[in-house]
N, C-alpha and C positions, 0 to 999 in steps of 0.2 A: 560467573559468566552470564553475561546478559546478550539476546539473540533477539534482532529486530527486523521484522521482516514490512518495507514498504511497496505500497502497490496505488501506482496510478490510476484514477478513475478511469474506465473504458472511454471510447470515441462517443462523444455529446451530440446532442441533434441542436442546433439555432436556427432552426427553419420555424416553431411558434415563435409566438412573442409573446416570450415566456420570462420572469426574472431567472438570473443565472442560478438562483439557489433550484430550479425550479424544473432546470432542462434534462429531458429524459436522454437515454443512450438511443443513439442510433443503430443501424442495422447490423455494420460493421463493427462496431462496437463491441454488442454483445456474441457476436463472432469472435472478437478476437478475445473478448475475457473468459470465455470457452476454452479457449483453443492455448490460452497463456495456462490457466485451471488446470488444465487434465495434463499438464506436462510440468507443471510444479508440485503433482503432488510426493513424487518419490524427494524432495528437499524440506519438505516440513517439518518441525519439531512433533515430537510425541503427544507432548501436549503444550497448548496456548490459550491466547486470548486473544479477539478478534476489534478492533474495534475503527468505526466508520466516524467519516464527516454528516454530517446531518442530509446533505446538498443529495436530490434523487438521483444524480447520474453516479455519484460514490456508493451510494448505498445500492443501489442497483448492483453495481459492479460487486460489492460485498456478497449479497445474497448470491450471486452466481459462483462464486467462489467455492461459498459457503457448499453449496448444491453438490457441487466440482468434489471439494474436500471431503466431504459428508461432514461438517458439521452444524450441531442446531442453531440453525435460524434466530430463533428466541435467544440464542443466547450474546449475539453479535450485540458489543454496546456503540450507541450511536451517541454523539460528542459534539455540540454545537462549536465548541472550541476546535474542531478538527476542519469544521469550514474556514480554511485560511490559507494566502499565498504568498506567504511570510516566515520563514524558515525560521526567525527565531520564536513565534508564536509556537510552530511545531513543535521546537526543541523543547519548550517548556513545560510542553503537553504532553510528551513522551520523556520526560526527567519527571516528572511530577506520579511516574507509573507508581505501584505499588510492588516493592519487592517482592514480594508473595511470587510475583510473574515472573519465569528465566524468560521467557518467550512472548514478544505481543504483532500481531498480525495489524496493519494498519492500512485504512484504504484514506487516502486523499488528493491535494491535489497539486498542481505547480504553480509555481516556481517554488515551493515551499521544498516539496519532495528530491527535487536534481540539486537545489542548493545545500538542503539537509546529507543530503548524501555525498556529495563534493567535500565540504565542511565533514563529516564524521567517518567517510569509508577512505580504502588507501587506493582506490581507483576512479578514476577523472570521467566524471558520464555530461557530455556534451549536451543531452536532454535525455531524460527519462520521458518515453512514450506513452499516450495512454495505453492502458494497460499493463504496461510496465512490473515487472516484479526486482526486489533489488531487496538481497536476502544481507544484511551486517552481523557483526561478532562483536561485542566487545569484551575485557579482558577487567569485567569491574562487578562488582558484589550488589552494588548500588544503582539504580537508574539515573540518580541525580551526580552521577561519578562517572557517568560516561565520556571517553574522552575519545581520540583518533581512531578505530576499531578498524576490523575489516571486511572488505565486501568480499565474500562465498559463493554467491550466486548471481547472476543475472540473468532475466526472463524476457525477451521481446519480442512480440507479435511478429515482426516484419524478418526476425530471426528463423525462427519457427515455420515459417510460409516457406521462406529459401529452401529448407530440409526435407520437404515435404515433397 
């Protein structure tokens, strides 16, 4: 059984003029990857692996996670191959895992993410928001075996606020 848990980079600042690999989170942002954090932690695996897109508003969004979870910082792996909005780049990048892992936490970005998840989970996400959490299952020994799984979870900001 292989468990893959995807998380939308938080809300981006484009107010520098900055390259996109380059734009930090905005205010709300880091609010709401807070706020998704501290309420995904009763859904996480025992143990995982964490790993980001290169791009600072992903890795940002990681490290706050990280914080959230209490797991070490140093140990989140960063993936130049993870900056991509190409769902089958994704796919390639998370089939290519190492068995070793039941569990890999993943932060990036879209249209990579809502279409990776349309294509692999058995429920239909319109868009995945930033900060987005979108927890699957699947039902394979292998990562490069991953076939139709299921979605377990879903986390969103704008869910969370309504409850509140």
């Amino acid at each position: 059984m292989k468990n893959l848990i995807l998380i939308r980079h938080a809300k981006s600042s484009w107010e520098a003029p900055l390259r996109d690999i380059d734009r930090p989170l905005e205010q709300r942002g880091i609010m709401d990857a807070h706020l998704v954090a501290t309420n995904c932690v009763k859904y996480m695996p025992s143990t995982f692996v964490v790993w980001s897109s290169i791009a600072k508003r992903a890795s940002e969004t990681a490290l706050i996670f990280a914080q959230n979870i209490l797991y070490p910082i140093e140990s989140i792996v960063f993936k130049e191959e993870l900056y991509t909005f190409d769902e089958s780049q994704l796919e390639k990048v998370i089939k290519s895992c190492s068995n070793i892992f039941e569990n890999v936490i993943l932060f990036g970005h879209n249209e990579a993410i809502t279409n990776f998840v349309n294509k692999f989970g058995d429920v239909y996400i319109d868009n995945v928001p930033t900060s987005g959490f979108v927890s699957l299952e699947f039902e394979a020994d292998n990562w490069d075996a991953i076939k139709k799984g299921k979605t377990k979870k879903l986390i969103f900001p704008k869910k969370l606020k309504k409850s509140e």
